[in-house]
C-alpha positions in Angstrom: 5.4 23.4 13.8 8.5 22.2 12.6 9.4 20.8 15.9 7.0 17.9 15.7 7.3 17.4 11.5 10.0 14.7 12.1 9.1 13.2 15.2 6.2 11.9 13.3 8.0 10.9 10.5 10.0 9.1 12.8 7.2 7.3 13.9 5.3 6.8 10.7 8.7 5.0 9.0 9.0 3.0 11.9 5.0 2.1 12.0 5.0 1.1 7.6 9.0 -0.5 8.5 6.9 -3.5 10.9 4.1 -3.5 8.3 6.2 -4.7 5.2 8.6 -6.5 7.2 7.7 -11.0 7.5 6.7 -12.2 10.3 5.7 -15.4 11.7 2.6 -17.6 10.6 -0.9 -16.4 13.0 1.2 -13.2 13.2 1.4 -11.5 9.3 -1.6 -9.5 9.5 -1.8 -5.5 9.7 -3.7 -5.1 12.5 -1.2 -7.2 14.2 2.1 -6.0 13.2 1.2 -2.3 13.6 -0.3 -3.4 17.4 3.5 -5.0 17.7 5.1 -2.1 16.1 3.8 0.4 18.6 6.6 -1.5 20.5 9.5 0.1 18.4 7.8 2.9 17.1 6.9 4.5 20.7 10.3 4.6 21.8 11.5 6.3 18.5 9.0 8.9 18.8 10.1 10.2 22.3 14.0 9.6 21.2 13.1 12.0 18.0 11.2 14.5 20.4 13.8 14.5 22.6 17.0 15.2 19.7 14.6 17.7 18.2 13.6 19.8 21.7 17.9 19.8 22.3 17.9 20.9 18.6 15.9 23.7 18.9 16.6 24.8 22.4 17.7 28.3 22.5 21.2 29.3 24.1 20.7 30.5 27.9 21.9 34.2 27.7 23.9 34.6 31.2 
């Protein structure tokens, strides 16, 4: 369980960072900026899964 606890905070920060931040006019709504957001937020998440599952990997025992 606390493998995937900051993946998702990863991805939450990054999903309420593209929320607050301006954008252009036709553009500035929520439904909008979080669809666009997927765009950073995506990418974040898999980087933050992939730091956390080299994290917690266990030592090979040879």
């Amino acid at each position: 369980m606390k493998k995937i606890i900051p993946p998702l905070f990863v991805y939450l920060a990054v999903c309420l960072l593209t929320v607050f931040l301006p954008a252009s006019d036709g553009y500035n709504t929520i439904g909008w900026k979080l669809f666009v957001g997927q765009l950073y937020a995506i990418p974040a998440l898999l980087m933050a899964i992939l730091i956390m599952f080299f994290v917690f990997r266990r030592p090979s025992h040879n």
